[in-house]
mmCIF entry with sequence, helices, sheets and N, C-alpha, C, O atoms, coordinates in Angstrom:
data_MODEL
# 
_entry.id   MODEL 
# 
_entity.id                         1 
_entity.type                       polymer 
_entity.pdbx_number_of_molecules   1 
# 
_entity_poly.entity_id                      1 
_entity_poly.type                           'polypeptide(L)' 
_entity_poly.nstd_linkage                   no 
_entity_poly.nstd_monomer                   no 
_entity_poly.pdbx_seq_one_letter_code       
;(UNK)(UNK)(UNK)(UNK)(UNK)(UNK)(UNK)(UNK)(UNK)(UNK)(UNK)(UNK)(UNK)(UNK)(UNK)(UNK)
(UNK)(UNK)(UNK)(UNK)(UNK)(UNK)(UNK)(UNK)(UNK)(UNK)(UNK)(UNK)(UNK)(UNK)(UNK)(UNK)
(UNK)(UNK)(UNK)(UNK)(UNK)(UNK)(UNK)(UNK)(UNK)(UNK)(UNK)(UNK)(UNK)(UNK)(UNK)(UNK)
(UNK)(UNK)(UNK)(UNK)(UNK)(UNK)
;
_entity_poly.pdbx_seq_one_letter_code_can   XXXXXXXXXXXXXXXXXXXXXXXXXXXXXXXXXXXXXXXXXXXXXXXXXXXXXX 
_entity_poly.pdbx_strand_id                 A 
# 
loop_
_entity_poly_seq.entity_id 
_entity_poly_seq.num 
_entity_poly_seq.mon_id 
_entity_poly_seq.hetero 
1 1  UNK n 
1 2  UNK n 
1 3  UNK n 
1 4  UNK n 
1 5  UNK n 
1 6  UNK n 
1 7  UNK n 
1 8  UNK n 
1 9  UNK n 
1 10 UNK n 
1 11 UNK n 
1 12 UNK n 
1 13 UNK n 
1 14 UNK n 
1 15 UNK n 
1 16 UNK n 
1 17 UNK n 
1 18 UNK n 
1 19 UNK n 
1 20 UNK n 
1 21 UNK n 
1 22 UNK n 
1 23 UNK n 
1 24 UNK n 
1 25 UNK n 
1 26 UNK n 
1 27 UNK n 
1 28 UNK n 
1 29 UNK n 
1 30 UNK n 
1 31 UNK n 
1 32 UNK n 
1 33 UNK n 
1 34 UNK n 
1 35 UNK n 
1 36 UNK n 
1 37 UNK n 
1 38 UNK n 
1 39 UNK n 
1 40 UNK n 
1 41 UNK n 
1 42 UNK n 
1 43 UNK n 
1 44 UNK n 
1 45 UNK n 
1 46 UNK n 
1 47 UNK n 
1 48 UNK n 
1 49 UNK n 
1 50 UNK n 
1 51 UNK n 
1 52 UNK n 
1 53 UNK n 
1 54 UNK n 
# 
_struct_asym.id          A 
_struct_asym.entity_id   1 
# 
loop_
_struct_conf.conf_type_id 
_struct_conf.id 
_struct_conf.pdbx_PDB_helix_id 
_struct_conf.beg_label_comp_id 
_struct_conf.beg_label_asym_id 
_struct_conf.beg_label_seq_id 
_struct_conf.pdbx_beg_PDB_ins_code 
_struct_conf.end_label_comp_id 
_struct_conf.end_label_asym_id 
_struct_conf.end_label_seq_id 
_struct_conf.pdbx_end_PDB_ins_code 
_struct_conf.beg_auth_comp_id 
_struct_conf.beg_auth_asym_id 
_struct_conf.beg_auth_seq_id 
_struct_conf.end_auth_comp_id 
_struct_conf.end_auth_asym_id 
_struct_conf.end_auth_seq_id 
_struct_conf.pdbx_PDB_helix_class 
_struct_conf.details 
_struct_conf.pdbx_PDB_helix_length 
HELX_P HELX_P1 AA1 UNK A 11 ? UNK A 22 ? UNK A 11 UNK A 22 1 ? 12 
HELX_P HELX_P2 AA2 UNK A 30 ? UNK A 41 ? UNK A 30 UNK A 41 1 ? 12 
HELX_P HELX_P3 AA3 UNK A 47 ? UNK A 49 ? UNK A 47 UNK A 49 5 ? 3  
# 
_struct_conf_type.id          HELX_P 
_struct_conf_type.criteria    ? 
_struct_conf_type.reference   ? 
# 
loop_
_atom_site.group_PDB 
_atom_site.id 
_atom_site.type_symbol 
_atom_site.label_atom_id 
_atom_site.label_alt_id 
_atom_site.label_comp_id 
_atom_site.label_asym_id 
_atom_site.label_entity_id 
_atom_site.label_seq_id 
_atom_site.pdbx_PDB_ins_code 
_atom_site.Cartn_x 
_atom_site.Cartn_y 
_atom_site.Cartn_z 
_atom_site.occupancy 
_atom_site.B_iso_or_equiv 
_atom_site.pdbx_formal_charge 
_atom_site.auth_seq_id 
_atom_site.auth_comp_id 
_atom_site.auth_asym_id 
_atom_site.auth_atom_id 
_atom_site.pdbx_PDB_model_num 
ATOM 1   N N  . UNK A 1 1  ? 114.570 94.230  90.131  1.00 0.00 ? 1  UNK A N  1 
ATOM 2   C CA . UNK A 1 1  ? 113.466 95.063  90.541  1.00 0.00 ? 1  UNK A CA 1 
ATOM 3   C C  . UNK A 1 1  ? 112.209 94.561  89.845  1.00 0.00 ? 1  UNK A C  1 
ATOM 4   O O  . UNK A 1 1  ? 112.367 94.213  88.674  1.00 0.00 ? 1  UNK A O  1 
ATOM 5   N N  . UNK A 1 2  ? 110.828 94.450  90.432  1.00 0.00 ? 2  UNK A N  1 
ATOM 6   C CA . UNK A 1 2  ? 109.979 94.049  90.029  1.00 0.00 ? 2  UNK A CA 1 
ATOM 7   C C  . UNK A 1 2  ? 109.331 94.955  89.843  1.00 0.00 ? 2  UNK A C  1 
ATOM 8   O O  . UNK A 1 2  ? 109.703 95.877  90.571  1.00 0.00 ? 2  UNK A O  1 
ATOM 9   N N  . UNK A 1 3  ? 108.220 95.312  89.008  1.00 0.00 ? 3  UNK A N  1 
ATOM 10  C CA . UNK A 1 3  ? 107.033 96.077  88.342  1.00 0.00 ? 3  UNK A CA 1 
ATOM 11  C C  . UNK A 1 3  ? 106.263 95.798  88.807  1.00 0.00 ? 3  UNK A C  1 
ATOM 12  O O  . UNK A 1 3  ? 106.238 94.594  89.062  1.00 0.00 ? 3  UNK A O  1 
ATOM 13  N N  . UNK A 1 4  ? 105.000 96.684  89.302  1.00 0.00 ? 4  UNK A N  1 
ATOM 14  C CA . UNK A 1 4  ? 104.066 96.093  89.238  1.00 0.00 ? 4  UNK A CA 1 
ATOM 15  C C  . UNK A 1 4  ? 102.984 97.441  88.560  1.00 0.00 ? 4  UNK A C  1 
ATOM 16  O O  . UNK A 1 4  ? 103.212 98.650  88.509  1.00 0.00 ? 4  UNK A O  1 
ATOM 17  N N  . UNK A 1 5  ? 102.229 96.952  88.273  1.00 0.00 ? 5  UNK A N  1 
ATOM 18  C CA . UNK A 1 5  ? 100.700 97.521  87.084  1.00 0.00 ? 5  UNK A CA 1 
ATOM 19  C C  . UNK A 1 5  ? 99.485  97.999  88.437  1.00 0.00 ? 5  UNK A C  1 
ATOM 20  O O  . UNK A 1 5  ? 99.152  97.045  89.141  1.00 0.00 ? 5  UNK A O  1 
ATOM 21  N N  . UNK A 1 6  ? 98.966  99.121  88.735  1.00 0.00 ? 6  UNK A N  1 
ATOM 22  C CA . UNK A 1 6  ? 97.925  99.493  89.588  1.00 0.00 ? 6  UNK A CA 1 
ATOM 23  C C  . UNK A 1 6  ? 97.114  100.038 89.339  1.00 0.00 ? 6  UNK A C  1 
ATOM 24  O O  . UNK A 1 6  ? 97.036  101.267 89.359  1.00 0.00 ? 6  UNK A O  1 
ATOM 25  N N  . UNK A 1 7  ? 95.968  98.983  88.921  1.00 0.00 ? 7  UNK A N  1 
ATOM 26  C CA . UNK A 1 7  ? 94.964  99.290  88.152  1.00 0.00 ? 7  UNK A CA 1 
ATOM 27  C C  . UNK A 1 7  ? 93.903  100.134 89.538  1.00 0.00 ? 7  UNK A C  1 
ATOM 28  O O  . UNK A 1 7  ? 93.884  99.546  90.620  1.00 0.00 ? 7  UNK A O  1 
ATOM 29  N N  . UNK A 1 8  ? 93.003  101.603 89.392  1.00 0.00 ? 8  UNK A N  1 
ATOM 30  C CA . UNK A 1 8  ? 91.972  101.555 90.030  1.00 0.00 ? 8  UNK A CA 1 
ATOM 31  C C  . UNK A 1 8  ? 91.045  102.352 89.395  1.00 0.00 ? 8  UNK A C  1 
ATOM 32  O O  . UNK A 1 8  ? 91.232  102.810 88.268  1.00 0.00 ? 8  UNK A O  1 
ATOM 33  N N  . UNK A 1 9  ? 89.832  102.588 90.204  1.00 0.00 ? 9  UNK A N  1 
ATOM 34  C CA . UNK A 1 9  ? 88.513  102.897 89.193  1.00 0.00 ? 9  UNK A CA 1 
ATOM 35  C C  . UNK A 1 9  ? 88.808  104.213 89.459  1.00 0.00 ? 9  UNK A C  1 
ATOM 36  O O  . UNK A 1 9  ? 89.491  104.742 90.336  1.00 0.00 ? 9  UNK A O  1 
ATOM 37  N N  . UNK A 1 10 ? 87.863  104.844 88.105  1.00 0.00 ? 10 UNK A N  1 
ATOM 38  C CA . UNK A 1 10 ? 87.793  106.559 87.744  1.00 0.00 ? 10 UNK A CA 1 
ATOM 39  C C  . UNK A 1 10 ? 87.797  107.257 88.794  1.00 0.00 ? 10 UNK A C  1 
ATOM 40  O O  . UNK A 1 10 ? 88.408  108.321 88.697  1.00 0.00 ? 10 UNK A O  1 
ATOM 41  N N  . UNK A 1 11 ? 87.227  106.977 89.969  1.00 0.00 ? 11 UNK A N  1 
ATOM 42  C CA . UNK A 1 11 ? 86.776  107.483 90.871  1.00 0.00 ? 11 UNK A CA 1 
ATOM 43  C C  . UNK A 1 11 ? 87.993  108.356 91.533  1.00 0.00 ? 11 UNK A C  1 
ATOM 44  O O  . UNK A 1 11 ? 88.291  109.533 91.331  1.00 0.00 ? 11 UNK A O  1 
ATOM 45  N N  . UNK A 1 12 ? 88.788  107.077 92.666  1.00 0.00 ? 12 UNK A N  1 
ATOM 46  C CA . UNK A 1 12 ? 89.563  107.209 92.959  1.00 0.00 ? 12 UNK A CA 1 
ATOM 47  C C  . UNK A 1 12 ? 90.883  107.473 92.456  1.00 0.00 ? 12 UNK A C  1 
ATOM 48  O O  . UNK A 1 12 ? 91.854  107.594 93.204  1.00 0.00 ? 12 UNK A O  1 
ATOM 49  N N  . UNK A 1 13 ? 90.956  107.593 90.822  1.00 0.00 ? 13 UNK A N  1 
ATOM 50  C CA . UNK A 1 13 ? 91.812  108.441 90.022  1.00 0.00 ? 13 UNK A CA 1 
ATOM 51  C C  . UNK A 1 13 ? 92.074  109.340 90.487  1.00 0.00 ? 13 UNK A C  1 
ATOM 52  O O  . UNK A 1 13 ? 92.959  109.720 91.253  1.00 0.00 ? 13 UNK A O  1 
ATOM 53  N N  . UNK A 1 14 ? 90.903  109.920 89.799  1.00 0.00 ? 14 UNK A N  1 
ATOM 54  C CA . UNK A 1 14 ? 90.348  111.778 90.228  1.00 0.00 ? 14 UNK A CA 1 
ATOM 55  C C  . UNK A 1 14 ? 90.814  111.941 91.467  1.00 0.00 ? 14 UNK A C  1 
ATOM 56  O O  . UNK A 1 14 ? 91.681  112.808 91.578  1.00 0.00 ? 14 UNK A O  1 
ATOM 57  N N  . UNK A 1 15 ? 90.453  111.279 92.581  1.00 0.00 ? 15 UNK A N  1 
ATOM 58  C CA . UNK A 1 15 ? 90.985  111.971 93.703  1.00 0.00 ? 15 UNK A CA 1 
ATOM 59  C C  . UNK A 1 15 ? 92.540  112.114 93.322  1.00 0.00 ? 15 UNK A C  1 
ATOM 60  O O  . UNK A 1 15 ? 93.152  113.150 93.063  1.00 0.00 ? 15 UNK A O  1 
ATOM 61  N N  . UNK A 1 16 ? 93.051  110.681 93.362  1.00 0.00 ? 16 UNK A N  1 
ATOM 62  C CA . UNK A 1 16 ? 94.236  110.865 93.265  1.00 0.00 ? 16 UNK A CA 1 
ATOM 63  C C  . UNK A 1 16 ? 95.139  112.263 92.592  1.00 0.00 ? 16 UNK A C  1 
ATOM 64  O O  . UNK A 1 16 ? 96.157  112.856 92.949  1.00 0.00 ? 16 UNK A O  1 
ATOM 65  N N  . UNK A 1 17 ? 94.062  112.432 91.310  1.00 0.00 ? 17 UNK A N  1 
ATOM 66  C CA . UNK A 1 17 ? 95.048  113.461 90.601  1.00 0.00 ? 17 UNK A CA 1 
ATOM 67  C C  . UNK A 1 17 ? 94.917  115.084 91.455  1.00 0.00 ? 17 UNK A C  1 
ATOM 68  O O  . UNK A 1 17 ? 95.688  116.043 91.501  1.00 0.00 ? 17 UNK A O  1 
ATOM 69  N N  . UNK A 1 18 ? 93.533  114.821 92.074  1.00 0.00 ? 18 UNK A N  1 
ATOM 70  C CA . UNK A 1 18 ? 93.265  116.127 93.231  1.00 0.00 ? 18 UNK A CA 1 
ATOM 71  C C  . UNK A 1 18 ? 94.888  116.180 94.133  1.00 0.00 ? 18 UNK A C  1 
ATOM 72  O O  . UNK A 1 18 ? 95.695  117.100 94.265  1.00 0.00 ? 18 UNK A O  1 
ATOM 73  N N  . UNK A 1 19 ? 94.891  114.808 94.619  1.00 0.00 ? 19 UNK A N  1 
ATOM 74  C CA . UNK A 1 19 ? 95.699  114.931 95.863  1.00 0.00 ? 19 UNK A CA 1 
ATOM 75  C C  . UNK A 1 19 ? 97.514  115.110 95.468  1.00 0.00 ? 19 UNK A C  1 
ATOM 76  O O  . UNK A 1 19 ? 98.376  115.491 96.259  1.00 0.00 ? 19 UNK A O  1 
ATOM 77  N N  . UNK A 1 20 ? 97.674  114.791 94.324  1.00 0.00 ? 20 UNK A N  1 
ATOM 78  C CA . UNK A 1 20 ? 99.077  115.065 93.549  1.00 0.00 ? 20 UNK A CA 1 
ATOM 79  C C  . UNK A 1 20 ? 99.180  116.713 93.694  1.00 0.00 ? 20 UNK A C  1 
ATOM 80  O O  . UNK A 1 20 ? 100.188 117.313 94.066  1.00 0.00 ? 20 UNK A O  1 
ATOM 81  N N  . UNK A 1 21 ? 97.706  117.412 93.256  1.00 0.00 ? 21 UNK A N  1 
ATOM 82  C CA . UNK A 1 21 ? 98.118  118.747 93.139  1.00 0.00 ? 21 UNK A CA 1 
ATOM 83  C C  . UNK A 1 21 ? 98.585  119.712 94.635  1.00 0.00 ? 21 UNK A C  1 
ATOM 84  O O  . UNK A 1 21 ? 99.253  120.734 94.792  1.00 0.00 ? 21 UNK A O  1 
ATOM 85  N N  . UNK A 1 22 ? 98.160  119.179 95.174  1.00 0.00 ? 22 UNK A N  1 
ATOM 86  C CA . UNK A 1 22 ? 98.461  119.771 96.548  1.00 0.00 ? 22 UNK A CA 1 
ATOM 87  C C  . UNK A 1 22 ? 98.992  118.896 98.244  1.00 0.00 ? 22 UNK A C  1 
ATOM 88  O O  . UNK A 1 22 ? 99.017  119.227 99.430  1.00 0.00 ? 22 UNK A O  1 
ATOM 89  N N  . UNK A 1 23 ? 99.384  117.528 97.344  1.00 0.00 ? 23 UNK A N  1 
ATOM 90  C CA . UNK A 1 23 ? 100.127 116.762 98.645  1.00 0.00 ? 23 UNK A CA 1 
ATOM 91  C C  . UNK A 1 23 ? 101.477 116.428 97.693  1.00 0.00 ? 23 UNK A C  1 
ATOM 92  O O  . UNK A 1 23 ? 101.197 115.766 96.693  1.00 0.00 ? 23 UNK A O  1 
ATOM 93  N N  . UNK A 1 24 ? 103.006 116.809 97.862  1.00 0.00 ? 24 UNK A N  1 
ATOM 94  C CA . UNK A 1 24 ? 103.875 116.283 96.885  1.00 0.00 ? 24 UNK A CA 1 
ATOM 95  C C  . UNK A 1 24 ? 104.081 115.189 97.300  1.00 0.00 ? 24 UNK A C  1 
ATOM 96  O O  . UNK A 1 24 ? 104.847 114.577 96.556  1.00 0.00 ? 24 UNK A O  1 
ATOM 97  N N  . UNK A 1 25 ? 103.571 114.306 98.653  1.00 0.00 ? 25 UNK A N  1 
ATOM 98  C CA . UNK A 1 25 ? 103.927 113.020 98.879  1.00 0.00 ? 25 UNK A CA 1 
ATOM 99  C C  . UNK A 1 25 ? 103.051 112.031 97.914  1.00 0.00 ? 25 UNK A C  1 
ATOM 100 O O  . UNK A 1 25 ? 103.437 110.896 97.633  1.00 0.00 ? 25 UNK A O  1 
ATOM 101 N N  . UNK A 1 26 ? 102.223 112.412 97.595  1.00 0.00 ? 26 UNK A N  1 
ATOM 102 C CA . UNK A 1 26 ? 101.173 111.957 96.499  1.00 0.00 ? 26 UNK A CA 1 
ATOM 103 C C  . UNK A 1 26 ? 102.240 111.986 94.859  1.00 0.00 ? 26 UNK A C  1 
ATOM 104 O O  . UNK A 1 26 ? 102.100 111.129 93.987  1.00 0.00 ? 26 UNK A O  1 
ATOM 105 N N  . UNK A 1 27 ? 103.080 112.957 94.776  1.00 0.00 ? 27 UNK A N  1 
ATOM 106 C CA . UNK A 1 27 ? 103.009 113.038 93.413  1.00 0.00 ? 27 UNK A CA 1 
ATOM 107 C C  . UNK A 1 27 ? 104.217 112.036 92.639  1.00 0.00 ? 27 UNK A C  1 
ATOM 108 O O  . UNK A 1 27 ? 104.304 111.767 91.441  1.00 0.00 ? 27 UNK A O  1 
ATOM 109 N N  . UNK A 1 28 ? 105.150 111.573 93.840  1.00 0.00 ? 28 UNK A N  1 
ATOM 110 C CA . UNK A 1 28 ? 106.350 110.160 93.593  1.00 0.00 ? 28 UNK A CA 1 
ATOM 111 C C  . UNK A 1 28 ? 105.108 108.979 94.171  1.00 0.00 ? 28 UNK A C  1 
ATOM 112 O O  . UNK A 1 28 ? 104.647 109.085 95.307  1.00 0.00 ? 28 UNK A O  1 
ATOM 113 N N  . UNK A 1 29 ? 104.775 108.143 93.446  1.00 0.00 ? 29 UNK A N  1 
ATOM 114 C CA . UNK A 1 29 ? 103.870 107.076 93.981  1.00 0.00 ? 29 UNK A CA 1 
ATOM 115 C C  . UNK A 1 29 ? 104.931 106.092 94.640  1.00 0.00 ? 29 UNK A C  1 
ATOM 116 O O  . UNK A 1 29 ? 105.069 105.655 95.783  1.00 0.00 ? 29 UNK A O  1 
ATOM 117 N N  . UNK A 1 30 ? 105.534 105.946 93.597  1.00 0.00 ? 30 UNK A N  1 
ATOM 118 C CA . UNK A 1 30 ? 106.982 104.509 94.011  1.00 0.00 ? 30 UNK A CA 1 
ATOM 119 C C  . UNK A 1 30 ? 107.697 104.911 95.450  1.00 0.00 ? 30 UNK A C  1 
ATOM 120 O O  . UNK A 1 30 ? 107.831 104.125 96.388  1.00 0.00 ? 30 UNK A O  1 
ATOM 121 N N  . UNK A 1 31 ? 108.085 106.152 95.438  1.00 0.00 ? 31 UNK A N  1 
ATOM 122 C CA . UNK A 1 31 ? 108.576 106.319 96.837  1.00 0.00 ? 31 UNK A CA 1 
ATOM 123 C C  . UNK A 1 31 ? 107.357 106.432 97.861  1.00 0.00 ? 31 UNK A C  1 
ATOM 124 O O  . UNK A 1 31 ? 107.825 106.120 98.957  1.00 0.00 ? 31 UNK A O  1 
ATOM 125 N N  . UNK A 1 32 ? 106.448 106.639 97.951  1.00 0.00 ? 32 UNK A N  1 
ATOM 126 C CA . UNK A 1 32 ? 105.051 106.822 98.732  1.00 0.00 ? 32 UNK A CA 1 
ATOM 127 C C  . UNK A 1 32 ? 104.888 105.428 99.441  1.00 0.00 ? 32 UNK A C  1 
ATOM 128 O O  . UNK A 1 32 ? 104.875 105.247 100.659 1.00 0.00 ? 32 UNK A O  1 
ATOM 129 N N  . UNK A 1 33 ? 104.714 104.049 98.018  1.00 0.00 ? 33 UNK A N  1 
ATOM 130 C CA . UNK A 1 33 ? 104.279 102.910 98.300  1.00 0.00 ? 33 UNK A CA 1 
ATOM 131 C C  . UNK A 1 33 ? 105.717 102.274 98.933  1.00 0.00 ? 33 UNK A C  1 
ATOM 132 O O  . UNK A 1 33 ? 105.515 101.344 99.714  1.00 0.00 ? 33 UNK A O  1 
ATOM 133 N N  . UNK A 1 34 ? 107.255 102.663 98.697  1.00 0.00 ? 34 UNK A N  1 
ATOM 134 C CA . UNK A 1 34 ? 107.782 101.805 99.143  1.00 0.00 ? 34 UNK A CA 1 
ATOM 135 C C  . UNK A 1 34 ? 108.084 102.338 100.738 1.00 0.00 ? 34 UNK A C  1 
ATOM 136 O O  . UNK A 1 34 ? 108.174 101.520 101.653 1.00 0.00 ? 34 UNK A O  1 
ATOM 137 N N  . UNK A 1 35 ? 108.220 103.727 100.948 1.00 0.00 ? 35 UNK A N  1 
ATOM 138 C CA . UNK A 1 35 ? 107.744 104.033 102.236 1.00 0.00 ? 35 UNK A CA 1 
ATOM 139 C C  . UNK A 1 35 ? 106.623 103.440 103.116 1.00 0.00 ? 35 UNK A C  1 
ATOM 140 O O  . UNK A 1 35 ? 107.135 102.992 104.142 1.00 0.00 ? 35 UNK A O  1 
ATOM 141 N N  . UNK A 1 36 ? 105.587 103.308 103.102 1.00 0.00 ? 36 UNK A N  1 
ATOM 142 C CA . UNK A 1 36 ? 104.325 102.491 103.616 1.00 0.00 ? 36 UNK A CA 1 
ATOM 143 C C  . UNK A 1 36 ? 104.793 101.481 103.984 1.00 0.00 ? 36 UNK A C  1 
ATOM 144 O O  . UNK A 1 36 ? 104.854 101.131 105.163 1.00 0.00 ? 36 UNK A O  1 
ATOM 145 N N  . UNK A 1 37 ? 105.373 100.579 102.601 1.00 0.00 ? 37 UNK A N  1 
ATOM 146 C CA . UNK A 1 37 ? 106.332 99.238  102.914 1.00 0.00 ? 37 UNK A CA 1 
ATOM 147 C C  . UNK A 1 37 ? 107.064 99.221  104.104 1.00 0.00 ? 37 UNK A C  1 
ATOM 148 O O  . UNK A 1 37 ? 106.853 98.649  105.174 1.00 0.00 ? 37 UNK A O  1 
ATOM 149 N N  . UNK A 1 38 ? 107.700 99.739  103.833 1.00 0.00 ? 38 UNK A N  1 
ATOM 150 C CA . UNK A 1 38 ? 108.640 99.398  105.096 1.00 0.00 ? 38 UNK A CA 1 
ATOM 151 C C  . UNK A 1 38 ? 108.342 100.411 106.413 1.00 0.00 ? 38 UNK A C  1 
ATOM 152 O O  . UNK A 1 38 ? 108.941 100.057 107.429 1.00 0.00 ? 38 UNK A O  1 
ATOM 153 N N  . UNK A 1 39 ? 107.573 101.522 106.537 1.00 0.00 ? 39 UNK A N  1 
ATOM 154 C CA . UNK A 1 39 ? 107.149 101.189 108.113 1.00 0.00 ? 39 UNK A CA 1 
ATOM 155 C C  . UNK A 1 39 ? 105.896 100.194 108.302 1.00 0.00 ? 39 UNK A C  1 
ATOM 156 O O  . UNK A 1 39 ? 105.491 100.224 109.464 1.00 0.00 ? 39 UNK A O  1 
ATOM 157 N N  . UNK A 1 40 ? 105.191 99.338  107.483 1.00 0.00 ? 40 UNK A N  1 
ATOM 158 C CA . UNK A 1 40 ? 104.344 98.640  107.670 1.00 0.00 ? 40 UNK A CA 1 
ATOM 159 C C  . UNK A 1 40 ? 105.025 97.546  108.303 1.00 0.00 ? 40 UNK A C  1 
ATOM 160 O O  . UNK A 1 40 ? 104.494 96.999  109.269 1.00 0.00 ? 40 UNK A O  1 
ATOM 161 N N  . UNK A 1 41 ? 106.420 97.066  107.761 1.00 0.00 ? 41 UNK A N  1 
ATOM 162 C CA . UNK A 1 41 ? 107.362 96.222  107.902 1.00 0.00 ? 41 UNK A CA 1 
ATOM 163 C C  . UNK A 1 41 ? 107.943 96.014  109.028 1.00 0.00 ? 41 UNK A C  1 
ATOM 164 O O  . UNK A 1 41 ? 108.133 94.977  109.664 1.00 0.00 ? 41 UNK A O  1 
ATOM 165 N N  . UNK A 1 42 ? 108.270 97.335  109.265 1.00 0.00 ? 42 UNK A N  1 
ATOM 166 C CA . UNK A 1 42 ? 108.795 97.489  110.876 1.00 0.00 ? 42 UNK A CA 1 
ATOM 167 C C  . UNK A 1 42 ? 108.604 97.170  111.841 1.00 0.00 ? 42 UNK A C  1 
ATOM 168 O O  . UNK A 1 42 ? 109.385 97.033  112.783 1.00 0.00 ? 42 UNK A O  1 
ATOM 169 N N  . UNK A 1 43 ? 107.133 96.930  111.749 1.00 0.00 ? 43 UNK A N  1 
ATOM 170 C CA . UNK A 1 43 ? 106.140 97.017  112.842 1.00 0.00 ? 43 UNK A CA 1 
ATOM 171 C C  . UNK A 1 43 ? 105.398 95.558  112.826 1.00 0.00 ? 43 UNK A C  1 
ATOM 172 O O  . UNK A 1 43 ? 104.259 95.354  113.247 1.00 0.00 ? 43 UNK A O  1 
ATOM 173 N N  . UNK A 1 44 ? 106.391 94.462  112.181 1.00 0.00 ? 44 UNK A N  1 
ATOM 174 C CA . UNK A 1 44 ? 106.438 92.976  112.078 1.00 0.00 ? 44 UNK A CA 1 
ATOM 175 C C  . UNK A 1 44 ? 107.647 92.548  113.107 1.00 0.00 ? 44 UNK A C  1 
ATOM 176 O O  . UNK A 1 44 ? 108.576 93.105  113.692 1.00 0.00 ? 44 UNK A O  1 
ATOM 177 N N  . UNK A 1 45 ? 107.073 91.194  112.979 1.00 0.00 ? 45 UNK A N  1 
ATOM 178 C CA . UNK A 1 45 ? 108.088 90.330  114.018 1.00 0.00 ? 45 UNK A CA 1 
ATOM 179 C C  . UNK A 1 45 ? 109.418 90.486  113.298 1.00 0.00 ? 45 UNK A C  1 
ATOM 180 O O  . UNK A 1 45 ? 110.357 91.003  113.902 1.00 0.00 ? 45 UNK A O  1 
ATOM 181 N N  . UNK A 1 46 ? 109.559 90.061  112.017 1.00 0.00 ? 46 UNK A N  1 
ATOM 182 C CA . UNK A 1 46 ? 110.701 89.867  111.037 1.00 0.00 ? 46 UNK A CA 1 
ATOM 183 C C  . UNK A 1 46 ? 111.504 91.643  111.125 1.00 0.00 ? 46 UNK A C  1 
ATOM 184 O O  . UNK A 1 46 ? 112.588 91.974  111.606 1.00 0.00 ? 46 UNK A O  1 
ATOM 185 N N  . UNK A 1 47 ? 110.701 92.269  110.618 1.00 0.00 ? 47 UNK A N  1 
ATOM 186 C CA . UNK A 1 47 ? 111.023 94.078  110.663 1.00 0.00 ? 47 UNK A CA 1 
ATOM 187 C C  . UNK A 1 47 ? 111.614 94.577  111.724 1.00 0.00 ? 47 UNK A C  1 
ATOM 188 O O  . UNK A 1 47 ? 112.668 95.207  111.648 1.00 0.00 ? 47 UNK A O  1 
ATOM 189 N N  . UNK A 1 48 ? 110.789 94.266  113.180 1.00 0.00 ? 48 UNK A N  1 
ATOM 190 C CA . UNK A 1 48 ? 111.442 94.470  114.537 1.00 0.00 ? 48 UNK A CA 1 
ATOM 191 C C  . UNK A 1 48 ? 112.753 94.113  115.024 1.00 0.00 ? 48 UNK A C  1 
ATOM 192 O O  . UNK A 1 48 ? 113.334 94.736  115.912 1.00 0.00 ? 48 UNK A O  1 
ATOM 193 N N  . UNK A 1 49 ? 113.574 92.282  113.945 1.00 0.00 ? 49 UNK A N  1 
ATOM 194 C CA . UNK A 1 49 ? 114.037 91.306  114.387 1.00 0.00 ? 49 UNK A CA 1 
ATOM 195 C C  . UNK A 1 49 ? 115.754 92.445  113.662 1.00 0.00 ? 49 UNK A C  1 
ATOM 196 O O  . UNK A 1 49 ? 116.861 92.318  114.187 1.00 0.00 ? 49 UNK A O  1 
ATOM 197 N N  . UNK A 1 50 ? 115.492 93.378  112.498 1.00 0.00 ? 50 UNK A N  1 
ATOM 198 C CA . UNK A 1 50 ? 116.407 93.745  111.852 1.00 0.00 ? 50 UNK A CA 1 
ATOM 199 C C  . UNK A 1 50 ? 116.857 94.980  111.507 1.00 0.00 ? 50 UNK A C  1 
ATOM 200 O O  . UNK A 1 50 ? 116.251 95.519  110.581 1.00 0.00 ? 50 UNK A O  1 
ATOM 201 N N  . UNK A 1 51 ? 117.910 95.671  112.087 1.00 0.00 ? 51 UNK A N  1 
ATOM 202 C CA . UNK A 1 51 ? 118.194 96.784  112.287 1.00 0.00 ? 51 UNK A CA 1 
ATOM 203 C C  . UNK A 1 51 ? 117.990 97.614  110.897 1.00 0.00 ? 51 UNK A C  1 
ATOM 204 O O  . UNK A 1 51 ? 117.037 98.174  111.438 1.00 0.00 ? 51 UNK A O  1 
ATOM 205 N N  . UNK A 1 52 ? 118.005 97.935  110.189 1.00 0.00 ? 52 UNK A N  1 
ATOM 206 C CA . UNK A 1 52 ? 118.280 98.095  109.219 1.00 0.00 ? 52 UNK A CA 1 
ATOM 207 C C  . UNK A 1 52 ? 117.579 97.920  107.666 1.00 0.00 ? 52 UNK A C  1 
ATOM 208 O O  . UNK A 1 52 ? 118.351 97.072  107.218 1.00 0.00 ? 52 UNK A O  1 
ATOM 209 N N  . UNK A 1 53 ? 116.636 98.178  106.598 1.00 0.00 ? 53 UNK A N  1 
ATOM 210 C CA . UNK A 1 53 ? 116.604 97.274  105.512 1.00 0.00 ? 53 UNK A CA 1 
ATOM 211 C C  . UNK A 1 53 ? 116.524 98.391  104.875 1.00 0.00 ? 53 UNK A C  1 
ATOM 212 O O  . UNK A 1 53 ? 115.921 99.425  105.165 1.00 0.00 ? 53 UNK A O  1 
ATOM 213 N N  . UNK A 1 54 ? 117.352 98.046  103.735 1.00 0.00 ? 54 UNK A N  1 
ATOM 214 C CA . UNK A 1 54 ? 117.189 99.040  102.629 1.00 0.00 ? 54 UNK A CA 1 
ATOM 215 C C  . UNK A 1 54 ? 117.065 98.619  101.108 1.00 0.00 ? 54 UNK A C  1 
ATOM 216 O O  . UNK A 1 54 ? 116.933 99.480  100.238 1.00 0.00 ? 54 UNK A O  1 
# 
């Protein structure tokens, strides 16, 4: 499993910590971003080509 570090400015912190309080899809980031992943994925030639990825 790889790590990765997500650096962003004050700004969009703050929202962020707004949107934790009242979206719980906001408040697991790792499951949020690896969700995105893979319907972003899906919706590739390779993603389309494979039933399945987990």
């Amino acid at each position: 499993m790889k790590t990765m570090t997500l650096r962003i400015p004050a700004v969009e912190e703050a929202m962020l910590v707004e949107l934790q309080k009242t979206n719980k899809s906001f408040r697991d980031m790792q499951t949020l971003l690896l969700d995105l992943i893979r319907q972003k994925y899906s919706k590739t030639a390779q993603g389309r080509g494979q039933s399945n990825v987990s």
